[in-house]
C-alpha positions, -999 to 999 in steps of 0.1 A, spaced: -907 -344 -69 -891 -321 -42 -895 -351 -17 -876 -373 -42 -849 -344 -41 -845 -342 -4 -842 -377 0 -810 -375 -24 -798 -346 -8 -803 -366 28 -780 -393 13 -756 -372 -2 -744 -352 33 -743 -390 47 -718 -405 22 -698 -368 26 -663 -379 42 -657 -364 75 -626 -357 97 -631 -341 133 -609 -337 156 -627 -341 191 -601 -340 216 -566 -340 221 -539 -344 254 -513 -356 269 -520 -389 286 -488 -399 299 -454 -381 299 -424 -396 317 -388 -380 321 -358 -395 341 -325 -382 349 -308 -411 366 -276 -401 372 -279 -366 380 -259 -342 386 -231 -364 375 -254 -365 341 -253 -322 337 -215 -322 333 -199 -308 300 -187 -339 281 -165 -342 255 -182 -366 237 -213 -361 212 -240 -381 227 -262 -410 212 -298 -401 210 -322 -431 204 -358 -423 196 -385 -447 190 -418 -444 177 -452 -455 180 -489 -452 170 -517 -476 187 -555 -469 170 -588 -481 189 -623 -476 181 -643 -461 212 -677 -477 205 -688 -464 239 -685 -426 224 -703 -430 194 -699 -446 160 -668 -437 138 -650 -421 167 -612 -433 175 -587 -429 197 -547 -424 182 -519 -428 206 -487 -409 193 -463 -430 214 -423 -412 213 -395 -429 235 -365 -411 236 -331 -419 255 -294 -401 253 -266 -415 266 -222 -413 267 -207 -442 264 -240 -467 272 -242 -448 306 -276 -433 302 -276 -388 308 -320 -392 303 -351 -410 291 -382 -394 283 -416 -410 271 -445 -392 261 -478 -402 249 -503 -383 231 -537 -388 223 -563 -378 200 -599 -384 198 -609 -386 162 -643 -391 144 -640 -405 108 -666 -412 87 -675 -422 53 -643 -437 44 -633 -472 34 -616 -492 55 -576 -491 39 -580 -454 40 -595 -453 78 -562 -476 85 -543 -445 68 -562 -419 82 -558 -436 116 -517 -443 113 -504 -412 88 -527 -384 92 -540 -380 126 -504 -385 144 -496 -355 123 -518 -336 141 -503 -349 170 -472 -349 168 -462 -309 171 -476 -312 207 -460 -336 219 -425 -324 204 -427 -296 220 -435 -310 253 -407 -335 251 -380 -304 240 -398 -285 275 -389 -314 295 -357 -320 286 -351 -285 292 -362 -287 321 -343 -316 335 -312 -295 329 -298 -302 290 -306 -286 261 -342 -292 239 -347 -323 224 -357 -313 190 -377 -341 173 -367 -339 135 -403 -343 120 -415 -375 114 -424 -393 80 -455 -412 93 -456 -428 55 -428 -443 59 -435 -458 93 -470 -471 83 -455 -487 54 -424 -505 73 -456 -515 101 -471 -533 69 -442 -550 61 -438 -561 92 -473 -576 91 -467 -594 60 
């Protein structure tokens, strides 16, 4: 009877859901200033800040089963008057493991909830290198990763 037991137990912890966050960090950051100094001048013009977005998912089979990698991709460029001041790309990655889930939630997992993890870092590495390059922070207004996976399924469709 107790063998019976442990058995169902033994499944039980095996069916569990689990979410791990192995690893995280920065895997490529890029920051230009093209036409500096000429680009550090007070203007008198608001400028026009363009930021894209993207996520890219892969499996890493070679890790282990259920283990992923997420790509938080953010492109970011500011310019007066289609003359560009910067451009700044960052990527940052995460190494997930995910188990016990079916497949549309892994896709949601993958796209909404991990690049929320993510994304804080690499905010705050793109406001430091702005700042650095001479203008003020480049403060990301949070992101609604919702909303981006469901306009990426649209897209699909």
């Amino acid at each position: 009877m107790k063998k019976k037991e442990e058995n169902n137990q033994e499944k039980q912890e095996n069916t569990n859901f689990q979410f791990i966050i192995n690893a995280q960090y920065l895997k490529d950051l890029s920051f230009e200033n093209p036409n500096a100094p000429d680009s550090l001048k007070q203007f008198e013009e608001k400028p026009e800040i363009k930021i894209n977005v993207d996520i890219n998912t892969k499996p890493l089979k070679d890790h282990g089963d259920s283990i992923y990698e997420v790509d938080l991709i953010i492109k970011a460029t500011t310019s007066i008057k289609e003359k560009n001041l910067f451009l700044v790309e960052g990527i940052y990655s995460g190494i997930f493991t995910i188990k016990n889930v079916k497949d549309d939630i892994l896709e949601r997992m993958l796209l909404i909830e991990c690049p929320k993890f993510l994304f804080p870092f690499l905010r705050s590495i793109i406001s430091t290198s702005t700042r650095e390059g001479g203008f003020p922070p480049l403060m990301i207004t949070p992101i609604d990763f919702i909303a981006l996976f469901e306009s990426r399924k649209q897209k699909k469709n």
